[in-house]
DONU-349126 format. One record per residue (C-alpha): residue in three letters; x, y, z. Coordinates in pm, whole numbers, plus 32768, in hexadecimal, padded with zeros to 4 digits. Last residue first. Example, Ala and Ser with C-alpha at 12.3 -4.5 7.8 and 13.67 -1.06 7.14 Angstrom:
# residues 2
SER85577F9682CAALA84CE7E3E830C
***
This chain:
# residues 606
UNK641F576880DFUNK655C56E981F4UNK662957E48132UNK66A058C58250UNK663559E181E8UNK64E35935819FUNK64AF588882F0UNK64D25A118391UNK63BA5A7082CAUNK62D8591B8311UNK6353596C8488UNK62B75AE58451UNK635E5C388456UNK630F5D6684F4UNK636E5E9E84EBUNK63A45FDF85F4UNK635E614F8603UNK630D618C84ABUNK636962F0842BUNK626463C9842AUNK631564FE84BFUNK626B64CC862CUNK62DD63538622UNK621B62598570UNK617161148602UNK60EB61DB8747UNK601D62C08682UNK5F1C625787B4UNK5F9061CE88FBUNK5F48609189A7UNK5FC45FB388EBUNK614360A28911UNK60F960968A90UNK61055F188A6EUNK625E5F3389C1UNK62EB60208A87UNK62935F868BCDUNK631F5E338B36UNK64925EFB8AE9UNK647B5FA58C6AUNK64495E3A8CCCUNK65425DC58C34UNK66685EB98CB5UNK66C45F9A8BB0UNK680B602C8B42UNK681561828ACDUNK68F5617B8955UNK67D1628188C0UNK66F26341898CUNK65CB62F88A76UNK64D464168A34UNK64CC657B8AAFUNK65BD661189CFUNK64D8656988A6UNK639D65BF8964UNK6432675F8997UNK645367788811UNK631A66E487C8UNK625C67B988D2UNK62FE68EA8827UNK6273688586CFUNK61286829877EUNK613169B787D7UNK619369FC8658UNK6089693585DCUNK5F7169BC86B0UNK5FF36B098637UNK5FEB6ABC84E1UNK5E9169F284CDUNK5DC16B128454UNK5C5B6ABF838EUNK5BF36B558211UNK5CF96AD781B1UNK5DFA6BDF80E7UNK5D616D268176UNK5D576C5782CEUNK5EE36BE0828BUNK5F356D678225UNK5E546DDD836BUNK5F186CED845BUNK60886D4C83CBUNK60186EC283D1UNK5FD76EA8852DUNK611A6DDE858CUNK61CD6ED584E0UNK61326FEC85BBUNK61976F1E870AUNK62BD6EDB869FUNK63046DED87D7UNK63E86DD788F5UNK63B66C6589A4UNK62A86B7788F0UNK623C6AD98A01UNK61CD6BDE8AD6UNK60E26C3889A8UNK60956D80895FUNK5FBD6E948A25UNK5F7E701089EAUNK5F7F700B8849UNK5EA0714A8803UNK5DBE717386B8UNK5DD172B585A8UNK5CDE72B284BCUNK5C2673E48546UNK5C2773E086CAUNK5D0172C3879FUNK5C35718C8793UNK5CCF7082886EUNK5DB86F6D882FUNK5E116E47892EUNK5EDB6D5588BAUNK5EF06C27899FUNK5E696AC888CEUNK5D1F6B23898FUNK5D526CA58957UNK5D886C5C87B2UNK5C466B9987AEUNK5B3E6C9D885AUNK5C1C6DCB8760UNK5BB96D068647UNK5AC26E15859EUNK5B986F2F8677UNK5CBA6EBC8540UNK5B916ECD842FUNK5B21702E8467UNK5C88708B8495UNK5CD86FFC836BUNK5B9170CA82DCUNK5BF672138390UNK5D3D71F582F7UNK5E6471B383ECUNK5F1F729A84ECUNK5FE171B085CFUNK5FDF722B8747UNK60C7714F881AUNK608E716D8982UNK61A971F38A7EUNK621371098B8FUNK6159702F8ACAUNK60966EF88B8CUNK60F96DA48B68UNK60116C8B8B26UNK5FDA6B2C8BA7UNK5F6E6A3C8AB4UNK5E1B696A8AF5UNK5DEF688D8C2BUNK5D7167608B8DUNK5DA767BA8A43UNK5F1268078A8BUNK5F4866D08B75UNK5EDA66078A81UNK5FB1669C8962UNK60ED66608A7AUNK607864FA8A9DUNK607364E08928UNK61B065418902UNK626F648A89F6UNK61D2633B8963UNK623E63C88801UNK63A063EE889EUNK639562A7894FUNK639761EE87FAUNK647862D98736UNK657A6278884CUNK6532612F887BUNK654D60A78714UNK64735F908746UNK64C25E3D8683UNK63B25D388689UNK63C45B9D866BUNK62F95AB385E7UNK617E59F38616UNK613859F48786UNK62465B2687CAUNK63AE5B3D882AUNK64265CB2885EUNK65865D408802UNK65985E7F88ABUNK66975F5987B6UNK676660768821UNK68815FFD893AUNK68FF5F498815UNK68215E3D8845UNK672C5E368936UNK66B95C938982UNK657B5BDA89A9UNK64475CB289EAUNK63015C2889E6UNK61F55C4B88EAUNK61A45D75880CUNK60225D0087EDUNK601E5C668938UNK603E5AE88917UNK616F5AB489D7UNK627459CB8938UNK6291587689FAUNK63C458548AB2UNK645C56E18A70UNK63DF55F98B3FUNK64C855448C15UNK63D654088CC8UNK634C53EC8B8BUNK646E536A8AD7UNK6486523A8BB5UNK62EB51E88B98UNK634151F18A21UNK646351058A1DUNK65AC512C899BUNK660F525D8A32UNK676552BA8A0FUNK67CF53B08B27UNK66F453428C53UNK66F551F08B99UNK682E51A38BC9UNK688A50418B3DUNK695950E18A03UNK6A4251AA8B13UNK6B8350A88AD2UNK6BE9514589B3UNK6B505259892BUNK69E2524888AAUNK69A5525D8727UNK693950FB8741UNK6835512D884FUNK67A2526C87B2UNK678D51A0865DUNK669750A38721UNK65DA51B587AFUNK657E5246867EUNK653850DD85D1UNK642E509286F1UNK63BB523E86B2UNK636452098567UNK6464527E8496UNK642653D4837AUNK647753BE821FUNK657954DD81D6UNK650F5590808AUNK666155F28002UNK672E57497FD1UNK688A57307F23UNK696E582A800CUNK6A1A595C7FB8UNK69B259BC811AUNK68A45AC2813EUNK68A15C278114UNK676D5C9D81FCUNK66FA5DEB815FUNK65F25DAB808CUNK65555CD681B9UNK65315E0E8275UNK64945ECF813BUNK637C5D9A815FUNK63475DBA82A8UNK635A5F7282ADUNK622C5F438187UNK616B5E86826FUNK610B600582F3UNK60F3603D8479UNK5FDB5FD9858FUNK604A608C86EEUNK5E9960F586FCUNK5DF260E585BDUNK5CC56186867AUNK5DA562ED8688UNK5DB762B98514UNK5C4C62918517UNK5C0163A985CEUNK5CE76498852AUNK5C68644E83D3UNK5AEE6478844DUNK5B4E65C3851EUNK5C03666683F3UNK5B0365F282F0UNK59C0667983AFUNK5A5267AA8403UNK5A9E67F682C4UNK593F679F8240UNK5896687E836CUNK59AD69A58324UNK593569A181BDUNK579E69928229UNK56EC6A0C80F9UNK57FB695D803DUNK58AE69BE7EDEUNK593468F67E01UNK5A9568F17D22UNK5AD767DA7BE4UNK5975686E7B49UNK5A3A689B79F7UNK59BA6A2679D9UNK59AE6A467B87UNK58CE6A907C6AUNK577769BA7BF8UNK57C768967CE3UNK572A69657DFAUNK56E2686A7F27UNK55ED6839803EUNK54D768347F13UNK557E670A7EA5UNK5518663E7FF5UNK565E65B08070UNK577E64FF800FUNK58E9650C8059UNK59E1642D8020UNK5B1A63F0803FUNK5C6D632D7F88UNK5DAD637D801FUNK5F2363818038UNK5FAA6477812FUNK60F7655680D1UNK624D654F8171UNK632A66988161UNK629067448266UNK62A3661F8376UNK6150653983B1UNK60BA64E784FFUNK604066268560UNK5FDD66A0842AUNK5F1A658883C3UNK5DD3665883EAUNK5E5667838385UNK5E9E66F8823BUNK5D89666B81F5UNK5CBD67A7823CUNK5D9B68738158UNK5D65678C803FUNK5BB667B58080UNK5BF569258076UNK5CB8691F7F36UNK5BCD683B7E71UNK5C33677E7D91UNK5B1C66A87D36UNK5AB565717C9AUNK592B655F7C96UNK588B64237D43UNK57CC65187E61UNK592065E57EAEUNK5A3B65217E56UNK5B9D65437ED1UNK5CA8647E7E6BUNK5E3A649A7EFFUNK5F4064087E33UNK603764F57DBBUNK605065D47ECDUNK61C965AA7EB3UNK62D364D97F9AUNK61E663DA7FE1UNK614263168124UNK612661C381B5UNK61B861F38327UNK608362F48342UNK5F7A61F58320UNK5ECA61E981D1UNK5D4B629C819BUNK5C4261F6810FUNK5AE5624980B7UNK59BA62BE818AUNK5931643581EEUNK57D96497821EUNK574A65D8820FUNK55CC660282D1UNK563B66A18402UNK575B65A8842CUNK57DB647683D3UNK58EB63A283D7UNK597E6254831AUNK5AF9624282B1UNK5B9E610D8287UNK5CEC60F282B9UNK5E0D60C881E0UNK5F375FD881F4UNK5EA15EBE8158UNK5DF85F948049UNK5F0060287FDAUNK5FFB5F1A7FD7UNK5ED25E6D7EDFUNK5F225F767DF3UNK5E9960E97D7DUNK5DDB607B7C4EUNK5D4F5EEE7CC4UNK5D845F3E7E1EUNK5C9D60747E03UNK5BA85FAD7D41UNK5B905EAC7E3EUNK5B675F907F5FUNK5A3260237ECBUNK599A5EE77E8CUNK59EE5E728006UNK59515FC28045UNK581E5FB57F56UNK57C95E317FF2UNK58395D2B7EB0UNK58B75D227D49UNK599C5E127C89UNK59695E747B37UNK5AB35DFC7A89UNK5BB55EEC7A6CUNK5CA55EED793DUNK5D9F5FFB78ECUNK5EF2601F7807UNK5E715F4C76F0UNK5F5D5F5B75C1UNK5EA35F707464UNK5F745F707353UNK5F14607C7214UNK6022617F7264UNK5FC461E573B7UNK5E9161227431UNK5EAB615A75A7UNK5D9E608B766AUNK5CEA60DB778DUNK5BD55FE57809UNK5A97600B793DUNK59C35F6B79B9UNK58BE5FC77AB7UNK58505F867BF9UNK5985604E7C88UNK58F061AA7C13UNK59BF62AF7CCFUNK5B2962077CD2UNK5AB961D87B57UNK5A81634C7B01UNK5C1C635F7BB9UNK5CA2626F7AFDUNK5C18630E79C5UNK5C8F64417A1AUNK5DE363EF7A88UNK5E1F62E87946UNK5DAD6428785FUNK5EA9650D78FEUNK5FCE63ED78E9UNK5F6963DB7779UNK5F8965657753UNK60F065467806UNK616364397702UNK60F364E875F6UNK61B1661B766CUNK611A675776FCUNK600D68027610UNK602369A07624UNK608469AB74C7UNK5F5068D37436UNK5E846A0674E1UNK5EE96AEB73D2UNK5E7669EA72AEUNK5D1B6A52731EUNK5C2569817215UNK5D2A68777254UNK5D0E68747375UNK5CA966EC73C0UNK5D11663B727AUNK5C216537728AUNK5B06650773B7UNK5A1A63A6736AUNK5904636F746CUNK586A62317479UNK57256212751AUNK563F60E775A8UNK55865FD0750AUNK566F5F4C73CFUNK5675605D72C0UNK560F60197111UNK55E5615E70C4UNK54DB6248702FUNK556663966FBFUNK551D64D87087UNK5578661E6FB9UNK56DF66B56FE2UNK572167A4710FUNK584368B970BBUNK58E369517210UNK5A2368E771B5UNK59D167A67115UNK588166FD7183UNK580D65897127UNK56CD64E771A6UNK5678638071CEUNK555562A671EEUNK54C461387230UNK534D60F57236UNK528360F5736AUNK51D16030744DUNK52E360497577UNK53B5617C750AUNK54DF616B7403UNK55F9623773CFUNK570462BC72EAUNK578F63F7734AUNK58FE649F7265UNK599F65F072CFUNK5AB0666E71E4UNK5B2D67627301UNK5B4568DC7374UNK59B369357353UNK593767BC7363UNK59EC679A74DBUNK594468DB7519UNK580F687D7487UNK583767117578UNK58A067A476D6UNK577768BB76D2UNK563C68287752UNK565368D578A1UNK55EA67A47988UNK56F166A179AEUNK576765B17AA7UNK5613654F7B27UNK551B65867C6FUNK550A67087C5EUNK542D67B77D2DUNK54EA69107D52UNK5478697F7BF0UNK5335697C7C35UNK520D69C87B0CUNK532B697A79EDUNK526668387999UNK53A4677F79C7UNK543E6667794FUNK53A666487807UNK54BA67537775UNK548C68677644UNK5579699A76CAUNK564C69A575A9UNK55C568C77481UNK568D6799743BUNK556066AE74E1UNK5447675D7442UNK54DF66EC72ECUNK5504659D736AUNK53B4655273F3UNK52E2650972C1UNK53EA63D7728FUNK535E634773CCUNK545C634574F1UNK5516622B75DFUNK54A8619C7737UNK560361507784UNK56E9605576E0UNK580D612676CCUNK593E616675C0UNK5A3062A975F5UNK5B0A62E674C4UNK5C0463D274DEUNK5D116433739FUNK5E00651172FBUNK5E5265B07439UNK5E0D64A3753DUNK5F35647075B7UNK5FC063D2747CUNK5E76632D7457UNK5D6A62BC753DUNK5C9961BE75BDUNK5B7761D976B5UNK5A8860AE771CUNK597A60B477EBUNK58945F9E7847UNK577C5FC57969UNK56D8612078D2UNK55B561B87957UNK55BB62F17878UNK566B63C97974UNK576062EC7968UNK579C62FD77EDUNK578D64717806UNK5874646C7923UNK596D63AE785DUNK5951649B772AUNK598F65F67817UNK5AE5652678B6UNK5B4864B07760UNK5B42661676C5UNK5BE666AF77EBUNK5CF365AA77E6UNK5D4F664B7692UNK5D9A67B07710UNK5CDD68A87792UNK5B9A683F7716UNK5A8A690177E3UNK5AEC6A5877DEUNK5BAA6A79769CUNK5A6D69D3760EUNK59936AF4768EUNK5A566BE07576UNK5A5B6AF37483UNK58C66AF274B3UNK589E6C4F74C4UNK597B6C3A7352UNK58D26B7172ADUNK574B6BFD7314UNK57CA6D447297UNK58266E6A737CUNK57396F74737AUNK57F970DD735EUNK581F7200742AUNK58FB72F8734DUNK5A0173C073E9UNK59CB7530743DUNK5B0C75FB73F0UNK5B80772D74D5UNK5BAF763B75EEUNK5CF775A57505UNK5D2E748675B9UNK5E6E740D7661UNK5F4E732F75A4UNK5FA671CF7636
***
């Protein structure tokens, strides 16, 4: 870029109404989901229970977005493509606001780099559309329009051919509009909604969701089953907390059922999809200690509260908020999630079942539905399959019920892991239950009982500290330092003590026992990067339950030990007893279970 000539005094000029609204357009539509997202809150906004989207060739040449809202008079169209023209808001508080828009500018900046197209009717009204092209409104012409609005978008940038450039693939710009959509509809689960791709004149539909029925969290959980999956929604729990006037609901899946990418985690701040960095950080803290780095959580929350607890107003496509309170609405989803996956107790995906049963290679056999005997006929095969001359014992070939109740088999305990059976390759406790059987991997399974003993221990008694020989002083800006003395309370309980040394400059004089020889200035600049980043620190907390980890797995009952049965029963009831229990301290499940209708399958008997 060339540097200014000072010596020449540029002009200050108005820009035209085209051009200002171009200009706010690159704001607001990004790309062509942006268009369908700012059209789908307008028809939601207007009371809408039907909504149907359809697009072409990723929406580029075309988005139509159909509703049967409340609907506008033709006098209203002009005033509706003016900037800044809105019947959301009277403009007298802008923190008390109740719908998805409120600046008025999503449809002139649609008509500013579009061929825009309205038609709408209003209860007691006639039919009307409106056409504008690049900025250019046509009159109002009387149309024939079913109750509600359709809203036609052709050729999106084409009044800024220069943004056309920066489109991703059709396919990637269809994905975009499915994410949106799905995610308006997690939101707004009483009503429909339809997404169709008409690409070269044949209409495919990719989406349908019909307005769910019922309580607002059996609703709720409907709609996530129908976009994210039923697996989802079996292996999730639900989510219900509150505090200070924020509440938090939704869903949120066990550890054992997690992804490789933060693909699939939802956040909603009073019905409007966000992505909100705080809020992303707070979900991830609170599965830290039961998730590895490399595995994600998969989630749909929450929050809502009184709109003047919240600034939606932060952020040109409103995706980020603001709270009065953001350590209040952190708080609140760390504790919630961590509560409730401490309430699911040693309870682990249904996904592990079914990958189990993936694995089993059975016999090339033909599979049959075996009918099965009543007990007379059962008995009467056990005497002919006896060997010779041992037919008449009953002790080993009951023929009579009173004769096979005097050896009854071992009934199955009814504890939720049962009762242990066998160990098998001095690794794997084979437990009988009421309705199947369970295999624990023993290791991972006392290691997460190790480890949650040791965090006990730790909050009960805190972590013991080591003083310097010599203190560390770490010279920092007097606004790090600021924030660093700020958590100063925290970092002594988890065994950090840092005290104010003159200027910027603060003094490390204790560090965790646990922890051994530390970088004491690194580990400064490590908390102060994360509460930059967060808002919060959880890095040294995470590196002490690191350590804890380390010292449960060397703690725990290893691999190839052989175990008397009791010891395998003590693990098991311990293991009800203990939360995270069904995944080991880097997510993985700790055991699986499989049922006698599972088992039945393998072997062909359904």
């Amino acid at each position: 870029m060339n540097k200014p000539d000072r010596n020449i005094r540029p002009e200050i000029r108005q820009l035209d109404e085209a051009a200002v609204n171009r200009i706010a357009a690159g704001e607001v539509v990004e790309r062509p989901a942006s268009a369908v997202k700012e059209l789908v809150e307008n028809a939601l906004d207007a009371g809408a229970t039907r909504v149907e989207v359809a697009y072409a060739d990723g929406g580029k040449t075309l988005i139509r977005v159909r509703d049967d809202g409340c609907g506008m008079a033709g006098d209203d169209l002009p005033l509706a493509l003016s900037r800044h023209a809105t019947s959301k808001i009277d403009g007298s508080d802008l923190l008390n606001i109740h719908s998805f828009g409120f600046r008025g500018e999503a449809l002139p900046s649609l008509g500013a780099v579009g061929r825009l197209r309205i038609v709408s009717r209003a209860a007691g009204a006639e039919g009307a559309s409106i056409t504008v092209d690049g900025g250019r409104m046509a009159p109002v012409r009387p149309e024939a329009a079913q109750f509600g609005t359709v809203v036609e978008l052709r050729d999106l940038f084409h009044a800024t051919p220069a943004r056309l450039k920066f489109m991703r693939s059709d396919r990637a710009e269809a994905q975009a509009i499915a994410d949106t959509v799905k995610r308006l509809a997690m939101a707004e689960p009483y009503v429909s909604f339809t997404l169709s791709d008409i690409s070269g004149g044949d209409a495919r539909e990719i989406l349908r969701l019909d307005a769910a029925q019922g309580a607002l969290f059996d609703a709720l959980e409907d709609r996530l089953a129908a976009i994210l999956g039923r697996e989802f929604t079996e292996n999730a729990l639900r989510i219900d907390a509150e505090r200070e006037g924020l509440r938090l609901s939704g869903l949120a899946a066990l550890p054992t059922y997690s992804r490789g990418a933060a693909v699939a985690q939802y956040l909603f701040v009073n019905g409007r999809p966000v992505r909100d960095k705080m809020l992303l950080g707070a979900l991830r803290a609170a599965y830290m200690d039961v998730l590895s780095r490399d595995r994600h959580p998969v989630a749909a929350l929450f929050i809502t509260c009184n709109p003047e607890l919240v600034d939606v107003n932060v952020h040109p496509a409103k995706s980020e908020v603001r709270f009065r309170d953001p350590g209040l609405a952190r708080g609140l989803v760390v504790s919630g999630l961590r509560h409730a996956l401490a309430g699911a107790g040693h309870r682990a995906s249904s996904t592990n079942t079914g990958a189990m049963l993936g694995a089993f290679q059975p016999a090339p056999a033909r599979a049959y539905q075996m009918d099965r005997p009543s007990g007379a006929a059962r008995a009467t095969a056990y005497q002919l399959q006896a060997p010779q001359g041992m037919a008449e014992s009953a002790a080993l070939w009951p023929s009579t019920p009173s004769a096979r109740a005097e050896t009854p088999a071992p009934a199955p305990d009814d504890a939720p892991l049962g009762a242990a059976r066998a160990q098998l390759h001095e690794n794997y406790i084979v437990a009988q239950t009421a309705r199947g059987i369970v295999i624990v991997d023993q290791h991972a399974a006392h290691e997460r009982l190790v480890y949650e003993k040791l965090k006990r221990l730790r909050a009960e008694n805190g972590v013991p500290s080591q003083a310097l020989l010599i203190p560390e002083i770490v010279e920092l800006s007097a606004g790090d330092a600021g924030a660093l003395l700020d958590i100063a309370p925290q970092l002594a309980a988890l065994g950090l003590v840092v005290e104010p040394f003159g200027g910027g400059a603060v003094v490390v004089r204790e560090t965790p026992a646990i922890l051994g020889t530390v970088n004491a200035s690194a580990l400064i600049r490590d908390i102060l990067d994360e509460l930059a980043d967060q808002g919060t620190s959880q890095g040294l907390e995470a590196r002490i339950d690191a350590v804890l980890s380390r010292m449960a797995c060397h703690g725990s009952v290893r691999s190839g030990r052989q175990m008397r049965p009791d010891e395998m029963n003590a693990l098991l009831r311990e293991m009800e007893a203990t939360p995270h229990s069904g995944q080991c301290n880097h997510g993985r499940p700790t055991y699986v279970e499989l049922s006698l209708a599972d088992i039945e399958k393998l072997f062909g008997r359904r």
